[in-house]
N, C-alpha and C positions, 0 to 999 in steps of 0.2 A: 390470667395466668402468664405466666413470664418464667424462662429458663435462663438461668445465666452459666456460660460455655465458654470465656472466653480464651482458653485449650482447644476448642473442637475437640474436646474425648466425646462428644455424644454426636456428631458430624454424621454419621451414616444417620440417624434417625429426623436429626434434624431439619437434613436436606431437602427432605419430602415436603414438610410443610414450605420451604420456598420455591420447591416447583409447584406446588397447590400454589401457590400466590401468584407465582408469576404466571399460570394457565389464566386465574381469572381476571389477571391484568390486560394479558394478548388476548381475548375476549370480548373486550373494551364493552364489562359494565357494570352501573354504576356503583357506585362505593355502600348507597343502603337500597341496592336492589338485591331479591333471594337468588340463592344458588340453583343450579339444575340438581335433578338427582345422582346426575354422577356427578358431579364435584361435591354434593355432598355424601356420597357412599364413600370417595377417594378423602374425605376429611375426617369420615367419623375412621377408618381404617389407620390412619396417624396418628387418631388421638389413642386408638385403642394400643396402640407401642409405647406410649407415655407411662404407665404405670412401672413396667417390667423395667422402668431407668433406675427407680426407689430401690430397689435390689441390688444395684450394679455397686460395688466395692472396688475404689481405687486408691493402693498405699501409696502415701504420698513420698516415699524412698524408692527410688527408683530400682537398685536392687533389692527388696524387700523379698526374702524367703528363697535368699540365696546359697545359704548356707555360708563356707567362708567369704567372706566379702571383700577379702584384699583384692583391688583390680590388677591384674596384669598389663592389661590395652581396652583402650575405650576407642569405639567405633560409631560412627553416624552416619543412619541407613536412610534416607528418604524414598518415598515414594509415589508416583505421579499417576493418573489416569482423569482419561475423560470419557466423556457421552454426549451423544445430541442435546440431553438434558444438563448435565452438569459436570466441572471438572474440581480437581481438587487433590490435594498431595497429602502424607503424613511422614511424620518422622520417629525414627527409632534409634532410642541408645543399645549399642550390644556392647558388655562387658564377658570381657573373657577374664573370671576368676580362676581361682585354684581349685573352687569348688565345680566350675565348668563352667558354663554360658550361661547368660542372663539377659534377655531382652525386653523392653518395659518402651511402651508407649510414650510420647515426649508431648506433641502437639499434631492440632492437624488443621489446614485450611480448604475450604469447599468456597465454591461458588457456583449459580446456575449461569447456565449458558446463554452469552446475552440474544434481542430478540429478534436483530439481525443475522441471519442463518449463516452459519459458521464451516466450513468442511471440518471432518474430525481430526484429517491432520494439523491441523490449524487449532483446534482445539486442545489435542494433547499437546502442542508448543506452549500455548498458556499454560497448560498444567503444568509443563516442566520449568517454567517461567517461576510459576508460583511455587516451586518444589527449591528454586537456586535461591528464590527470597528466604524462603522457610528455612534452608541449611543456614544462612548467614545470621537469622533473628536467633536459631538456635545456640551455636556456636558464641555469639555476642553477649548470651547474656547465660553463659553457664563458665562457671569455672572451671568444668572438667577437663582435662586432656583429652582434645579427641584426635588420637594418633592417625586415623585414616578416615574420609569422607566419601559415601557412595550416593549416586542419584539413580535410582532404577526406573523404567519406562518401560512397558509393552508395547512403546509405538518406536518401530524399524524406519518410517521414514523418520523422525525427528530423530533419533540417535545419528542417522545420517546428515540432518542438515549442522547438528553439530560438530560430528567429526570431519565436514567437509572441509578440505586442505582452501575452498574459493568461499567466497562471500557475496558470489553476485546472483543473490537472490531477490525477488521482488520486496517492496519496501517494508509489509508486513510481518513477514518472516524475517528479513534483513534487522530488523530492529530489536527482536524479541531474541535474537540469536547473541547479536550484539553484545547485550545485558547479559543473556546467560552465560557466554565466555568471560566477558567482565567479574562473575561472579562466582565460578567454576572454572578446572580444566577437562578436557575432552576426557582426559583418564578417570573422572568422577564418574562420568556416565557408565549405565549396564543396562542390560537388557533384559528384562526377567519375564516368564510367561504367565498370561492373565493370571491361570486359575493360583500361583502364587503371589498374586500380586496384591496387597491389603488395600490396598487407597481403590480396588476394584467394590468395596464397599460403598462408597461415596458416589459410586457412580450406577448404581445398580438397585434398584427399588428391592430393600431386604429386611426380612425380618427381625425382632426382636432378638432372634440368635445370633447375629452379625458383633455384637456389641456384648456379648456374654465373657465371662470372666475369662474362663480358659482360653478364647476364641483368640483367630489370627490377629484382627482387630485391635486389641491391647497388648497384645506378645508379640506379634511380629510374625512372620511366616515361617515356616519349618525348616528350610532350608538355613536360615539363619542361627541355627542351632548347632549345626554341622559345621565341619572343617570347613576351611576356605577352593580347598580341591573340591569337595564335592557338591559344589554350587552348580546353580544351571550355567550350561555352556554357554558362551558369547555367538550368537548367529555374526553371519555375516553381514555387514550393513548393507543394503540395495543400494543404488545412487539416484535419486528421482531429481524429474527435469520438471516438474509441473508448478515449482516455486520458481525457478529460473527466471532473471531477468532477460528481456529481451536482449540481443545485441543488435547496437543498432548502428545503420552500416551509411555510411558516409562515401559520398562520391565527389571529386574534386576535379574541376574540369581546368588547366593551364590555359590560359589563354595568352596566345603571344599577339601583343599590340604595336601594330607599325604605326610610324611615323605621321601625320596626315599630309605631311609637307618634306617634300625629298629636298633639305636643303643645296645637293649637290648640282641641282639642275637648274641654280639660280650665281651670277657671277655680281653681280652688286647689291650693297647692303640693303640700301632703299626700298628695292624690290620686292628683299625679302620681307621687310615690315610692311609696307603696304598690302603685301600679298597674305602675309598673317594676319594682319588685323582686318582686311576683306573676310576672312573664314571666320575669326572671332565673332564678327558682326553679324554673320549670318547663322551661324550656329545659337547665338544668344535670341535673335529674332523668331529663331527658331521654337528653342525653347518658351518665351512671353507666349509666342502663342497655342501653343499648346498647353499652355499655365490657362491663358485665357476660356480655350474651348473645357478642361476638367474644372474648373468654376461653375460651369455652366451643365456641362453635358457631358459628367464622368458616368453616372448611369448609362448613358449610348456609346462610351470607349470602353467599359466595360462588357457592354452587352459585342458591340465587334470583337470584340477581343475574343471572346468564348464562344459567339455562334456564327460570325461573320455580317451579320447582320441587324439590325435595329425593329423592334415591336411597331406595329402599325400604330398606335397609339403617340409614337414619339413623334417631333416637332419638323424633325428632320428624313421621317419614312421617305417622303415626295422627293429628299433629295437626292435620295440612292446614295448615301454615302462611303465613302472607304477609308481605312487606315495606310499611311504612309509607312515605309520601315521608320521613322520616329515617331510611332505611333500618332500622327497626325488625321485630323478628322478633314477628309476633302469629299469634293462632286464629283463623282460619276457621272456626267450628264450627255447630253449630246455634244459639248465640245471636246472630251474625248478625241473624237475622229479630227480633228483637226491636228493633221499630223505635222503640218508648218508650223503651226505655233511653238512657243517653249511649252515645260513641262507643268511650271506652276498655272498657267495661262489656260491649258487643258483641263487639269486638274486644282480648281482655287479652294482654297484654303477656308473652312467655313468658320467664322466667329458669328458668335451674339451680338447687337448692335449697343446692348446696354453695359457691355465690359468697358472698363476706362483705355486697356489697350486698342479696342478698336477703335474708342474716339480720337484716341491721339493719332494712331494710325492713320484715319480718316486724314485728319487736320493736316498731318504730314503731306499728305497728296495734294493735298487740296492749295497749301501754302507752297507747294512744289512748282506747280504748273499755273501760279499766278491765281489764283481764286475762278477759274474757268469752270466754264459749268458743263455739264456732265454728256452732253453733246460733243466736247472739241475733240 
């Protein structure tokens, strides 16, 4: 059996068998395993709406049985709704003759709801997504005049994220919003209440009478019949914050950098370079070895950094060691107290013995003081 729809005029009946599908897909099983007996109580109750389609008559003139049919103004109604289950939109031409108003079914698109859980505001956004596509495919390929465009939705917050005057919403809504003003203006949108809402078919497990000849379904809803004054009122839009993107807040700290070197406190040139390039030199020595020690032992400058201390396990526990303000890895030890000494003397500096800086460093000393051995 195979149905071919591709109008969506038969869209409320059809929809069902792809929520039956997609149930025994999010089920996960397998493709020639039997059903349970509710999925198959809920398949044979779908097939059983299949007959009463064989009845269903649609003229293919859209004002057919209008009586005069000169148009005065042509109108394009679309309409949107969703469900946990499935979202989906329809469209309507209303012709205002001489004979009075005519409204006739055009197309409709459904889809179920994908199987990663959706909120429904989020959902009636696609529908109305797929309601601004459906007005442009409409429009594109008819040659009618259609003097005035309307998008209708029961959902108050998406009329709001349309008509918001800001756009900083999270990126899901941000995008779908994007397209639909691309595609539409704010003044297309209205607001209509369910129970006149027809695309509430598509979204609503309904009977064989949903789709009957007289029904809202192929004519359009009632209201639509009527003068423009006496349409449903426009509510107010809410302004909802729960699409909102965060703001996010930046803090900027000025830092004023002095000098390291007061050149005023120096009266010949010499000095001053000798005395810069002594700090050059030490500051650079500085950094190698601290290049040296994160080679080696960024795990334990990591580990001071955030707890003050180093895991028993480390190579260096025994050595008690500490971090310098340049982050430097030194001993703690009992020279410490050795309040005579200098500072580095106290507190030395811990390298690896297998870093190429310590060798050279070594060699340096060593070719310093004449090759003397470590007694002098």
């Amino acid at each position: 059996m195979s149905l071919f729809d591709p109008l969506g005029l038969l869209a409320p009946v059809l929809i069902l068998g792809r929520i039956i599908m997609q149930d025994l897909w999010r089920s996960g099983m397998e493709w020639d395993a039997e059903t349970g007996d509710r999925e198959f109580v809920k398949w044979q109750q779908w097939i059983s709406l299949l007959p009463g389609i064989r009845a269903l008559s649609i003229p293919r003139w859209y004002i057919s049985g209008a009586g005069d049919v000169q148009c005065e103004t042509t109108q394009l109604h679309v309409f949107t709704d969703a469900s946990e289950q499935t979202y989906g939109c329809a469209a309507y031409f209303r012709f205002h003759t001489k004979g009075g108003i005519h409204c006739s079914l055009v197309m409709a698109r459904r889809k179920v709801a994908p199987l990663k859980h959706q909120s429904i505001p989020r959902l009636e956004l696609e529908a109305a997504l797929l309601g601004a596509r459906l007005a442009r495919t409409v429009c594109e390929n008819h040659d009618i005049a259609v003097k005035e465009k309307f998008i209708h939705t029961d959902s108050e917050v998406v009329l709001s994220w349309i008509r918001s005057p800001t756009r900083d919403f999270k990126q899901f809504v941000a995008c779908r919003v994007g397209e639909i003003m691309s595609l539409t203006e704010p003044e297309n949108w209205r607001h209509v209440p369910t129970r006149e809402n027809p695309a509430d078919c598509l979204t609503k497990r309904c009977r064989d009478t949903a789709i009957e000849a007289q029904g809202r379904w192929l004519n359009g809803p009632q209201f639509l019949y009527l003068p423009e004054k006496d349409w449903p009122a426009q509510c107010i839009v809410i302004n909802t914050s729960e699409e909102r993107r965060e703001c996010q807040q930046m803090h900027h700290n000025a830092v004023c950098v002095e000098p390291v070197i007061d050149v005023t406190r120096f009266s010949r040139w010499k000095t001053l370079l000798r005395t810069t390039a002594f700090i050059q030199r030490f500051t650079s020595n500085c950094h190698r070895k601290a290049q040296a020690q994160s080679d080696h032992f960024d795990r334990d400058i990591k580990q001071m950094g955030n707890r003050g201390k180093v895991d028993r396990t480390s190579p260096l526990y025994a050595a008690t060691p500490i971090l310098d303000g340049l982050g430097v890895l030194k001993v703690d030890g009992r020279t410490a107290k050795a309040n005579f000494a200098p500072y580095d003397a106290r507190f030395p500096i811990i390298l690896t013995n297998q870093h190429p800086i310590t060798i050279i460093l070594i060699h340096d000393y060593h070719c310093r003081y004449g090759h003397a051995n470590p007694g002098l």
